[in-house]
C-alpha positions as CSV (number, residue, x, y, z in Angstrom):
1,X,13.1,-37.8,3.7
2,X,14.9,-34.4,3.1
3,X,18.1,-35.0,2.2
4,X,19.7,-31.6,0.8
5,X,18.5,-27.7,0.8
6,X,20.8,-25.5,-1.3
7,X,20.1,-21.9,-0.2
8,X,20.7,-18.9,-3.1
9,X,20.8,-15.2,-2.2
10,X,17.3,-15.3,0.1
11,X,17.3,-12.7,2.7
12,X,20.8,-12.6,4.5
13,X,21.8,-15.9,2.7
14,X,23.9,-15.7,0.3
15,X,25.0,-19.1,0.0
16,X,24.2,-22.4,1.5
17,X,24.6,-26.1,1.4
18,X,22.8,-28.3,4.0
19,X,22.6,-32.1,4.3
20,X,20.0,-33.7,6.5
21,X,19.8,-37.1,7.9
22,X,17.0,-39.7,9.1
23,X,16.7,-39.2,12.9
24,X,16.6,-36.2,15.1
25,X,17.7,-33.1,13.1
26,X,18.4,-30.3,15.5
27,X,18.9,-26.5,14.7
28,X,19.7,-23.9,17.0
29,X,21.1,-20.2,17.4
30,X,20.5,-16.5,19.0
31,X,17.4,-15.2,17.8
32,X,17.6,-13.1,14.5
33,X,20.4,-15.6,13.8
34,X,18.0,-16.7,10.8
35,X,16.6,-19.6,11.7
36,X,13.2,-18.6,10.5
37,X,14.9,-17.9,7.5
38,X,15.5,-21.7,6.7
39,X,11.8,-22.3,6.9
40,X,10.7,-19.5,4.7
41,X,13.3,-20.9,2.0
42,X,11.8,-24.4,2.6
43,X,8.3,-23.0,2.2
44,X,9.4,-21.0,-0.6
45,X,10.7,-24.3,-2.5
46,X,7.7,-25.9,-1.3
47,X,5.0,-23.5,-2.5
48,X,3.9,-22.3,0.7
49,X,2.7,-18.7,1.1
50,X,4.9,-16.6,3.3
51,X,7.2,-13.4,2.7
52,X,6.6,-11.0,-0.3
53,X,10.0,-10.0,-1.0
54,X,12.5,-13.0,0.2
55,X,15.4,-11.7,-2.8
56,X,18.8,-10.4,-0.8
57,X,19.4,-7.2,-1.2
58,X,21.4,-6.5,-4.1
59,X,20.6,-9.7,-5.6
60,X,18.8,-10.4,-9.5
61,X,17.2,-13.9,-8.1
62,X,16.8,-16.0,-5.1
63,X,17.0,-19.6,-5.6
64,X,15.9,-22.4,-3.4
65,X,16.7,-26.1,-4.1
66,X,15.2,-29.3,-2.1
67,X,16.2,-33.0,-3.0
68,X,14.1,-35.7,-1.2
69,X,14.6,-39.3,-1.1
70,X,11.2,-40.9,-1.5
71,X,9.9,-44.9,-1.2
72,X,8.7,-46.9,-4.3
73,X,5.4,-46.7,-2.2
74,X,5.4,-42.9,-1.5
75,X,2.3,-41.0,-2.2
76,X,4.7,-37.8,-3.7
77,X,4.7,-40.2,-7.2
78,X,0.5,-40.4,-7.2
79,X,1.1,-36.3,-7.3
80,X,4.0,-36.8,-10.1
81,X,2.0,-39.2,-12.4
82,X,-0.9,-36.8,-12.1
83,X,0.5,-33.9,-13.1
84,X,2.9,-36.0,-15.9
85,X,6.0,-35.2,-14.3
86,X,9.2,-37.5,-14.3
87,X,9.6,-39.9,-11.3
88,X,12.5,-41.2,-9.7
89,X,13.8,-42.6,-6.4
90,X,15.9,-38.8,-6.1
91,X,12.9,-35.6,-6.1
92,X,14.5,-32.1,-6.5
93,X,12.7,-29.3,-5.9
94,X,13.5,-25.8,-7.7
95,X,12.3,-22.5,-7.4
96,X,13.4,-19.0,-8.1
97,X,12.1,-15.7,-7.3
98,X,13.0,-12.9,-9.0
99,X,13.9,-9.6,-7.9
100,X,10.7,-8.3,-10.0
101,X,8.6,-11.2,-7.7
102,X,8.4,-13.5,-10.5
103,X,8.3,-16.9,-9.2
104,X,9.6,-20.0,-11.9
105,X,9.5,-23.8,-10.6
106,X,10.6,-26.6,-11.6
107,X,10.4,-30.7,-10.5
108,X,12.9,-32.8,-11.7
109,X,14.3,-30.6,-14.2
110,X,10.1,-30.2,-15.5
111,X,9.0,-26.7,-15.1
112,X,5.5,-26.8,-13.0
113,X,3.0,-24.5,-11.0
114,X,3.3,-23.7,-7.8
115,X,0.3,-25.6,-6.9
116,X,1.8,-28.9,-8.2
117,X,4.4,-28.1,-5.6
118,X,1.7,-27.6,-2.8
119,X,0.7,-30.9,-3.4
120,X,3.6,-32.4,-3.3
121,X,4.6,-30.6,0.1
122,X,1.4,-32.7,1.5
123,X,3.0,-35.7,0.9
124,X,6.7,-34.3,2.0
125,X,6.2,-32.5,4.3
126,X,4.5,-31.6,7.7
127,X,5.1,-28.5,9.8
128,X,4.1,-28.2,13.5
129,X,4.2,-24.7,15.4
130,X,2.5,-22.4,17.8
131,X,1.0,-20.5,14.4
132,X,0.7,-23.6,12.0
133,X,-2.9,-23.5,10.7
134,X,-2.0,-26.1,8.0
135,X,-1.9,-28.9,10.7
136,X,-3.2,-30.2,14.2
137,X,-4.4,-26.8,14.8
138,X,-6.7,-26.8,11.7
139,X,-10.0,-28.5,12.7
140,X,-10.8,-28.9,9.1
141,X,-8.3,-31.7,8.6
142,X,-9.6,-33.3,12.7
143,X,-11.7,-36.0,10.8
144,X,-9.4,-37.4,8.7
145,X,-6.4,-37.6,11.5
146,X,-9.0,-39.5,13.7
147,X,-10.0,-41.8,10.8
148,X,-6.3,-42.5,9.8
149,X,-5.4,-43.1,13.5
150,X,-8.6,-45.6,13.9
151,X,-7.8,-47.3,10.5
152,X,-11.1,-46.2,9.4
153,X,-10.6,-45.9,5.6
154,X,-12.2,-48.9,4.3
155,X,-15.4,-48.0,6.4
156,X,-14.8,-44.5,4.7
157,X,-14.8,-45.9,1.5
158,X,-17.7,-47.5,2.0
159,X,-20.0,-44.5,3.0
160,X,-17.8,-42.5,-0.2
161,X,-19.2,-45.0,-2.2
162,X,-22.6,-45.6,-0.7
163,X,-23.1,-41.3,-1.1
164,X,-22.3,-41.5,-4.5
165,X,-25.1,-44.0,-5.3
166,X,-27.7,-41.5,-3.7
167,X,-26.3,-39.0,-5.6
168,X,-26.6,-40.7,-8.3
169,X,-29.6,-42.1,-8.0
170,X,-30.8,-38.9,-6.7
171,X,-29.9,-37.4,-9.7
172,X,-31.7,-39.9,-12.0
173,X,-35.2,-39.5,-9.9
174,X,-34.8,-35.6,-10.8
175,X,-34.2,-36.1,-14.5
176,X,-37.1,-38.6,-14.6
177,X,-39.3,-35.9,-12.9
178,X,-38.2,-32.7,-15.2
179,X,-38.3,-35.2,-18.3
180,X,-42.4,-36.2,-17.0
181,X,-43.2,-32.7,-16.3
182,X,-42.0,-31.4,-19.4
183,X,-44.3,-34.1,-21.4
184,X,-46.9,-34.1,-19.4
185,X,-46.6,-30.2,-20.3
186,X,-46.8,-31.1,-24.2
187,X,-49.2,-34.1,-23.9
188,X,-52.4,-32.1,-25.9
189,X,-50.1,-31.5,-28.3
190,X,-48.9,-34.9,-28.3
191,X,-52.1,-37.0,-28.6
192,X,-53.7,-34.6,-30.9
193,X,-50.4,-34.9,-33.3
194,X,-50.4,-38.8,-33.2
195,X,-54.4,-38.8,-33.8
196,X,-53.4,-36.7,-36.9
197,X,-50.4,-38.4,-38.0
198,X,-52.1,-41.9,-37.3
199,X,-54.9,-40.5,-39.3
200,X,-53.1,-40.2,-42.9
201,X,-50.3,-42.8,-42.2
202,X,-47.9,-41.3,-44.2
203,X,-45.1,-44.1,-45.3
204,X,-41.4,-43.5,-46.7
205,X,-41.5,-42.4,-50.4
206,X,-45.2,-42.1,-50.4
207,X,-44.8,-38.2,-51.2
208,X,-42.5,-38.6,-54.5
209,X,-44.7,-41.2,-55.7
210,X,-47.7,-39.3,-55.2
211,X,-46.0,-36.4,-56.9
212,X,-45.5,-38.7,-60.0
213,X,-48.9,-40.3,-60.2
214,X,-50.1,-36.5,-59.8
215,X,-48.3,-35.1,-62.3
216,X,-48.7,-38.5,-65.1
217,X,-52.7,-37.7,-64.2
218,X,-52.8,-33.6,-65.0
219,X,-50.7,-34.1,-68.3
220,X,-52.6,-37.9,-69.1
221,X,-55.2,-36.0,-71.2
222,X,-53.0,-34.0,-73.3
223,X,-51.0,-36.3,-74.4
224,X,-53.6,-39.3,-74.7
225,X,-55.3,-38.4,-78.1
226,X,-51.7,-38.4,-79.6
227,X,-51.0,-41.4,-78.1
228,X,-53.7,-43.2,-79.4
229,X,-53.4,-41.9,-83.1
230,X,-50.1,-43.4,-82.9
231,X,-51.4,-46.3,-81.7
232,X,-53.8,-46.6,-84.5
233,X,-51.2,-46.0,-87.1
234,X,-48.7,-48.6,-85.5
235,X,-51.0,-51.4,-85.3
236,X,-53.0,-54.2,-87.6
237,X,-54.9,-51.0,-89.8
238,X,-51.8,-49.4,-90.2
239,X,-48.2,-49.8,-89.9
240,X,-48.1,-53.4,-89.0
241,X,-50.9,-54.8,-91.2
242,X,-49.4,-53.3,-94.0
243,X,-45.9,-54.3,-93.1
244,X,-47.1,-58.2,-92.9
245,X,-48.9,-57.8,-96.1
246,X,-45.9,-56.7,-97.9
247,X,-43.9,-60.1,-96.2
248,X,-46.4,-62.0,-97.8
249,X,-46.2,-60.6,-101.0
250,X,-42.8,-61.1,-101.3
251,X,-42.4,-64.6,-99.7
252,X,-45.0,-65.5,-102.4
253,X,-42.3,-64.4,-105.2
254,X,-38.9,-64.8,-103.4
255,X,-38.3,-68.6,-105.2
256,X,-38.6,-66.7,-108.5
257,X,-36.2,-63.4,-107.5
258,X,-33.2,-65.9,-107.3
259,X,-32.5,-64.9,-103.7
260,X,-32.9,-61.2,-104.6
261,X,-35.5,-60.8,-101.8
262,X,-34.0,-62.4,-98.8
263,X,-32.4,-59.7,-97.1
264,X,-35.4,-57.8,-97.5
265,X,-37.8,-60.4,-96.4
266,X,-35.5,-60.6,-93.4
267,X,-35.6,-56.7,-92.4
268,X,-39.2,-56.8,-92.6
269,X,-39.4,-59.9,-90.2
270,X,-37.4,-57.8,-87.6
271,X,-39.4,-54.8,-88.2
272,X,-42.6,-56.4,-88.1
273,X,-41.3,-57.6,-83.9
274,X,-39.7,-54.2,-83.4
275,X,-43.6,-52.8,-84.1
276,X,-45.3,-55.2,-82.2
277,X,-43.1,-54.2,-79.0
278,X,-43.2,-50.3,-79.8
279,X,-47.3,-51.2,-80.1
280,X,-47.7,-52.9,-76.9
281,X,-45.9,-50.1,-75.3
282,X,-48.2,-47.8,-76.4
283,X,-51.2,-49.8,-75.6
284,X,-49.7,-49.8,-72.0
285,X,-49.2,-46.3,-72.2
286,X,-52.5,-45.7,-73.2
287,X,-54.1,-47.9,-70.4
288,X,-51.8,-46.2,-67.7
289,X,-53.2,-42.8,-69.3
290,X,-56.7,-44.3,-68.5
291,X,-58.2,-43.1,-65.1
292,X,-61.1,-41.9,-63.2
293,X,-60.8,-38.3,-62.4
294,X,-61.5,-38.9,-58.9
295,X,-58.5,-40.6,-58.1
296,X,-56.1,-37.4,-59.6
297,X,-58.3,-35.2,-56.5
298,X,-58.0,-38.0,-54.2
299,X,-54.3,-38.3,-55.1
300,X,-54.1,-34.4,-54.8
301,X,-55.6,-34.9,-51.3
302,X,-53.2,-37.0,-49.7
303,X,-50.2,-35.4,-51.3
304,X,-51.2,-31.7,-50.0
305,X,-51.9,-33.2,-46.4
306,X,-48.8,-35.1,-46.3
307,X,-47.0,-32.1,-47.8
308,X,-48.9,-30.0,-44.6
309,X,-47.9,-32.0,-41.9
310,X,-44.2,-32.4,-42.8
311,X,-44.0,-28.5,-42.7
312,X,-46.4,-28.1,-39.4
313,X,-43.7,-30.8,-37.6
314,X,-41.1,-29.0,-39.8
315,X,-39.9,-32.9,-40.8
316,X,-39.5,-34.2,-44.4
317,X,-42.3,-35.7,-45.8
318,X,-40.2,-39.2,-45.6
319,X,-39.3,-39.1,-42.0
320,X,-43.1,-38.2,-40.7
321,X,-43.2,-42.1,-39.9
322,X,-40.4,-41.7,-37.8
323,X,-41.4,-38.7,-35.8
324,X,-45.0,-40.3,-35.1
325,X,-43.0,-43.4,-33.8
326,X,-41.0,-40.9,-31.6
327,X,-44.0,-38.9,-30.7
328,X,-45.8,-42.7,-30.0
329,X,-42.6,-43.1,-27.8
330,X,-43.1,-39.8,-25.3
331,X,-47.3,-40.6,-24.7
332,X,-46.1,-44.5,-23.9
333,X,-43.2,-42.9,-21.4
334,X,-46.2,-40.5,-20.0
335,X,-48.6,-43.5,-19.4
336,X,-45.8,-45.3,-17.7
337,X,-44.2,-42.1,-15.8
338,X,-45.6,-42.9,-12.5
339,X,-45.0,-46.3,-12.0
340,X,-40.7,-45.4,-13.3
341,X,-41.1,-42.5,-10.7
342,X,-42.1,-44.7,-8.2
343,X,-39.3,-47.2,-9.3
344,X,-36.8,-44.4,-8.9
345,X,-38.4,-43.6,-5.8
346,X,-37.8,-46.8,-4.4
347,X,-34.6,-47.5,-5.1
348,X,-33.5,-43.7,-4.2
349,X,-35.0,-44.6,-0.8
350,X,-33.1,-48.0,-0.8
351,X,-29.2,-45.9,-1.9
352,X,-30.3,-43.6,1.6
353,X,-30.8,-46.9,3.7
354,X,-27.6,-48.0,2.7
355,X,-25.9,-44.9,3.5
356,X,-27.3,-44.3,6.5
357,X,-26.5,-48.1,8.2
358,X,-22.9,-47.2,6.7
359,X,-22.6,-44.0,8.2
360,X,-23.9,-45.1,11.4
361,X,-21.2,-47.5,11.2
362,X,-18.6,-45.5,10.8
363,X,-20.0,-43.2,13.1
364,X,-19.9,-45.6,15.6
365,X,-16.3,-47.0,15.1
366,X,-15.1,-43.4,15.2
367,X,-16.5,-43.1,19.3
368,X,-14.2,-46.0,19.4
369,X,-11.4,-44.3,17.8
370,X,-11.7,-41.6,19.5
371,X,-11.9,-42.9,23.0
372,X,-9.0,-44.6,22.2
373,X,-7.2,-41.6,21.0
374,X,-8.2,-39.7,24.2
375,X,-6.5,-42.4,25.8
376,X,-3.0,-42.3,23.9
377,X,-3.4,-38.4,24.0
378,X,-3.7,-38.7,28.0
379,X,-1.3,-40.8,28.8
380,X,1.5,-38.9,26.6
381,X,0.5,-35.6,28.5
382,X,1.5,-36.8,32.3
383,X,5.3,-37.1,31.4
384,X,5.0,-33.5,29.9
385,X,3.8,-32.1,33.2
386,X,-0.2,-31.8,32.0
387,X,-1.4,-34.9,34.0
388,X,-3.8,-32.3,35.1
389,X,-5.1,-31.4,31.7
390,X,-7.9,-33.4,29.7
391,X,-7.6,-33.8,26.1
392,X,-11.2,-34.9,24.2
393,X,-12.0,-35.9,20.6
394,X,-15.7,-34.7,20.1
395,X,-17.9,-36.2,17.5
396,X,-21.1,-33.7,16.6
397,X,-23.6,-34.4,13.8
398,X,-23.1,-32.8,10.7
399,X,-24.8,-32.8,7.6
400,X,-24.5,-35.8,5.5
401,X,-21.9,-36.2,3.2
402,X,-19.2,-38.2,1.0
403,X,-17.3,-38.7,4.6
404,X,-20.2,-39.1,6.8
405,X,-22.7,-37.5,9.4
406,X,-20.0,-36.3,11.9
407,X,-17.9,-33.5,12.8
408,X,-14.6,-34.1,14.8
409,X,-13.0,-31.3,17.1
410,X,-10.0,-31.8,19.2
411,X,-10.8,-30.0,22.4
412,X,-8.8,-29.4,25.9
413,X,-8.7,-28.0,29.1
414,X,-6.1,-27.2,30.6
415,X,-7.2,-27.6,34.4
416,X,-10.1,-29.8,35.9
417,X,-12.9,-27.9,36.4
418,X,-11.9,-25.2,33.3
419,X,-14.0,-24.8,30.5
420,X,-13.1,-27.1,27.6
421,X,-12.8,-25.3,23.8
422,X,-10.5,-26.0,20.7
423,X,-7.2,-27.0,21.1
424,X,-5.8,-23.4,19.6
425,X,-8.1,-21.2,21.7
426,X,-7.6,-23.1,24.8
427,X,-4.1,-23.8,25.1
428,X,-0.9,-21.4,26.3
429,X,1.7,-20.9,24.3
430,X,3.6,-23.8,26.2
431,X,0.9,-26.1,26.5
432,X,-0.2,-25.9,22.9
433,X,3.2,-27.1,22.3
434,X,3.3,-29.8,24.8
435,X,-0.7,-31.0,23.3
436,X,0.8,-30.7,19.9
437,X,3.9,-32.6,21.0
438,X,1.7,-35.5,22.3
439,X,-0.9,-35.8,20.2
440,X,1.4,-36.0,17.3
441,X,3.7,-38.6,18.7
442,X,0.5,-40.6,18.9
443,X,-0.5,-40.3,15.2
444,X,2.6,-40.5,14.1
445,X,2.5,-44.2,13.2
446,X,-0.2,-43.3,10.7
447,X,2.5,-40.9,8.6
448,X,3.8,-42.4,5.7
449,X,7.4,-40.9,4.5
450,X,7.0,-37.4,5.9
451,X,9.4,-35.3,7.2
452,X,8.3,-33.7,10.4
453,X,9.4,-30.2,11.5
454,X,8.7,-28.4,14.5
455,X,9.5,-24.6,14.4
456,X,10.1,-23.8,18.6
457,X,7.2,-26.6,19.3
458,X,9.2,-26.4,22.9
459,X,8.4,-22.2,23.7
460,X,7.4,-21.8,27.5
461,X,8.9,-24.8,29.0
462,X,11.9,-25.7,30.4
463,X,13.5,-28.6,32.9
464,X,12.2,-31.7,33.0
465,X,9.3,-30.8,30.7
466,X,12.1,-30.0,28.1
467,X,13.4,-32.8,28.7
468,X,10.1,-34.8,28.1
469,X,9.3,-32.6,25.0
470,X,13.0,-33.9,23.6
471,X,12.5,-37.5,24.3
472,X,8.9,-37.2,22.9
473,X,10.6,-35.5,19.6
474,X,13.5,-38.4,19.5
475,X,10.8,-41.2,19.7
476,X,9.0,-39.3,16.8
477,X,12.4,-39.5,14.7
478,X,12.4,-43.2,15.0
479,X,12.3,-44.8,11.3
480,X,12.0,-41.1,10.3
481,X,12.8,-38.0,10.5
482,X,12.3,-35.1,12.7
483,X,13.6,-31.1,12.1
484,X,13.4,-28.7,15.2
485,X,14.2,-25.2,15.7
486,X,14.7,-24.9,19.4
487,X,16.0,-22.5,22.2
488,X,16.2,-25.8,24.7
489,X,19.4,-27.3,25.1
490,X,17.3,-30.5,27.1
491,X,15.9,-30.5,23.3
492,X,18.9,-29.9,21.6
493,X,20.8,-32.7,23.5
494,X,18.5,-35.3,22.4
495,X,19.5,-34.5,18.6
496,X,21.0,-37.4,16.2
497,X,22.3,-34.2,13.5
498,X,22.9,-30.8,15.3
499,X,23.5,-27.2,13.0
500,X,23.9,-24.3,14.7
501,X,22.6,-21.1,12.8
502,X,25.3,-17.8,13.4
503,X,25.2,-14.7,11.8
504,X,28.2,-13.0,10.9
505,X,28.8,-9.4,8.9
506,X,31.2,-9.2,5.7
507,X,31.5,-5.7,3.6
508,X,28.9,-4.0,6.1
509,X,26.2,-7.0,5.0
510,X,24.6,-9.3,7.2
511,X,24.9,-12.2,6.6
512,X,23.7,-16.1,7.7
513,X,25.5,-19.3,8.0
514,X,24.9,-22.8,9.5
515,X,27.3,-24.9,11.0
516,X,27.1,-28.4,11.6
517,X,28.1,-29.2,15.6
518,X,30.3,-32.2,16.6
519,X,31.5,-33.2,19.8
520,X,33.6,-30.2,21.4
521,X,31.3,-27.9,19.6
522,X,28.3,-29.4,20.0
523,X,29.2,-29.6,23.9
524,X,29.8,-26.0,23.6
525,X,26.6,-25.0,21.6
526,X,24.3,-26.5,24.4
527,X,26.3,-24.9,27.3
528,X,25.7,-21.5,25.8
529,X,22.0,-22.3,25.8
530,X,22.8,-23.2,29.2
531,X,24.7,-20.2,30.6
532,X,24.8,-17.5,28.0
533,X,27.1,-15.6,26.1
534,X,29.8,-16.4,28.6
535,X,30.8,-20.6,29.4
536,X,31.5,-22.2,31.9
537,X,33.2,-25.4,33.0
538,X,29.6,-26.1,34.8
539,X,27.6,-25.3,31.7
540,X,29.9,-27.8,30.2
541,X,29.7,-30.7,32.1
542,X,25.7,-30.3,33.0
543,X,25.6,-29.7,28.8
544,X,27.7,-33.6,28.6
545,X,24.8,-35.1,31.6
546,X,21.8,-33.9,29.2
547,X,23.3,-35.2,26.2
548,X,24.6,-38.3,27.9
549,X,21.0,-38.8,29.9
């Protein structure tokens, strides 16, 4: 609900302070009086597009604040948790527009963008006139006011959700089919790389010890013939034979030296194992150094091939293993290709049954909504003097989508026998209002804590249709609340909250005010719209019977 609008130096306001109220909300005054005014400063706090320049003359900054009470439940705190914004029982809007036409916003005290406050006027907000494209008069937004009056979302969710699996699914049958093309592109290559690679079977560190046995191999023969002298000179012919000869010389004497040759006995002992070790070595040296020439080219052989194909696959030598395994993995996704596609196939064609026994559900529950709506619709329009007229919700196919296969006008004719079209071609200036009257106060049970306004909803009637058009408008402020600018004093006398809207010069400026009306003055205000500038006892007692009918 709207509860306040503080008005700061916007047009010919230079200051005001207004307080709405659940109910009827009624405001009215001479035209020019700035009525108009109220709205574009409600817009402008809103985020609506309107005027350019809305700054009063003489002015450095317009300012524009709206505080609304909203529900625990309300969809504005979706918007507010979306766009991280503080929330609270109490929303104030604030905007300012500068006299350069820089426009700054803020929501609760948060500064924002002016689309976070189009959103939020969605949810706050809904305006109903003769040019208001935003709202019944917007065939765009026909589908969703038919599905919200016939309860319709869960059905709607279902077809949402049953769209997004063919899409989905959709999308995976393409993927499959660029991914098989693509191989299928390569497969030569592929089958002639694995033959290759299957060929040598390189494994993981096969190339380094290649390398080594290579190298041991090229320098085996250089080194071999020193090897082996020192192998000759270490063992029984030289350095150890003579080294155990000389142990058993001594041990032969050592009783006689006194103990003299212990130590040295001793050294010789550990020597004599020390030489045996450093011989075997070089025995196993020797036999490593022992090979047939053929295998240093057959070594060569492998290790230049290897070496080849990790540079042709541009791989290291110790990941060729994997890349074959990878390459094994694209031929065995080839062989199976089909059979996936046809998988995919299936189920794609499984996702579009589903979707299509949804959407011809929902199709069909919308004939009954809509047939039901043409009924409310019909009924409202006899008391507002159209019992002639026919109103019609049309379903046409459309092309599939997240919302379904149909398209939903409302459509009218005015007369029996007249062409029927869309509700904004088709209508007069006073029967658009009266459609738009009726065919709101049948949706309205489907709003959900929005503030209605109608901006002269009741232009081109008069009498007992005024009349009519007020009581509709009072039954739509129920549990709510309503906002009209009017010219009808059978409107105006169906109000809960009346303002009137004066304008009044100060200092040779024009200037705007609003007044609230009560009792005598409110007696007073509709007489004028009775009689005109001049009234009279008449004007005031027929201005007591409306607002006492």
């Amino acid at each position: 609900m709207l509860r306040g609008l503080d008005i700061r130096d916007m047009l010919i306001i230079d200051r005001l302070d207004l307080v709405f109220q659940p109910g009827l909300n009624v405001l009215t005054g001479e035209t020019g009086a700035g009525k108009s005014i109220l709205l574009d400063s409600l817009g402008f706090v809103l985020g609506w597009r309107g005027r350019a320049e809305l700054v009063r003359a003489g002015a450095d900054q317009g300012e524009v604040v709206a505080t609304f009470d909203i529900a625990p439940t309300h969809p504005a705190r979706a918007v507010l948790r979306e766009a991280g914004l503080p929330e609270d029982d109490e929303l104030i809007l604030r905007r300012v527009n500068g006299a350069d036409g820089r426009k700054t916003a803020w929501v609760n005290d948060r500064r924002c963008s002016g689309e976070v406050l189009r959103r939020l006027s969605e949810t706050l907000v809904e305006l109903h006139g003769q040019h208001d494209d935003r709202g019944l008069l917007n065939p765009k937004g026909h589908r969703d006011l038919l599905d919200t009056y016939g309860d319709l979302g869960g059905l709607r969710d279902t077809v949402r959700a049953a769209w997004r699996d063919v899409a989905a699914r959709r999308k995976a049958l393409e993927a499959a089919e660029v991914a098989l093309a693509k191989v299928r592109a390569e497969e030569d290559f592929l089958r002639h790389a694995v033959g290759e690679l299957d060929a040598i079977d390189p494994q993981p560190g096969e190339e380094a010890e290649l390398d080594t046995r290579r190298r041991m191999m090229q320098s085996g023969e250089r080194i071999r013939e020193d090897i082996a002298r020192a192998a000759q000179v270490l063992g029984h012919e030289g350095a150890e034979g003579s080294a155990a000869d000389a142990l058993r010389w001594l041990e032969g004497v050592a009783e006689k030296a006194g103990g003299q040759l212990d130590e040295p006995i001793a050294a010789i002992g550990r020597a004599l194992v020390e030489l045996d070790e450093a011989a075997s070595g070089v025995t196993r040296c020797l036999d490593a150094l022992s090979f047939n020439p053929l295998e240093l080219e057959e070594a060569e052989e492998r290790l230049f091939a290897i070496r080849a194909l990790a540079r042709k696959h541009d791989v290291l030598p110790d990941d060729l293993c994997d890349f074959a395994d990878a390459l094994r993995r694209q031929i065995a996704a080839l062989d199976q290709g089909d059979a996936d596609l046809r998988a995919l196939g299936a189920a794609l064609s499984e996702a579009e049954a589903t979707y299509a026994r949804a959407a011809e559900a929902l199709s069909a529950a919308r004939k009954e909504a809509a047939t039901a709506l043409d009924r409310a619709v019909t009924a409202e329009l006899a008391p507002l003097k159209m019992e002639r007229a026919v109103f019609e919700t049309r379903l046409t196919a459309a092309e599939a989508g997240p919302s379904g296969q149909d398209e939903v006008t409302f459509s009218v004719a005015t007369n029996p026998g007249a062409p029927a079209g869309p509700l904004a071609k088709i209508a007069s200036g006073g029967e658009l209002s009266r459609f738009l009257l009726a065919l709101k106060v049948c949706l309205t049970g489907t709003d959900s804590g929005l503030t209605l306004i109608f901006d002269e909803i009741d232009r081109g009637v008069g009498g007992a249709t005024a009349d009519a058009v007020g009581r509709r408008l009072a039954q739509l402020a129920k549990g709510g609340q309503v906002l009209v600018v009017t010219h009808s004093p059978q409107v105006a006398a169906k109000a809960a909250h009346h303002w009137r809207v004066e304008k009044r010069v100060e200092n040779d400026q024009t200037l705007s005010t609003v007044r609230p009306m009560l009792n005598g003055d409110r007696v007073d205000e509709i007489a004028r719209m009775l009689s005109g500038e001049h009234i009279t006892p008449e004007a005031c007692a027929a201005a007591e019977a409306l607002m006492g009918g």
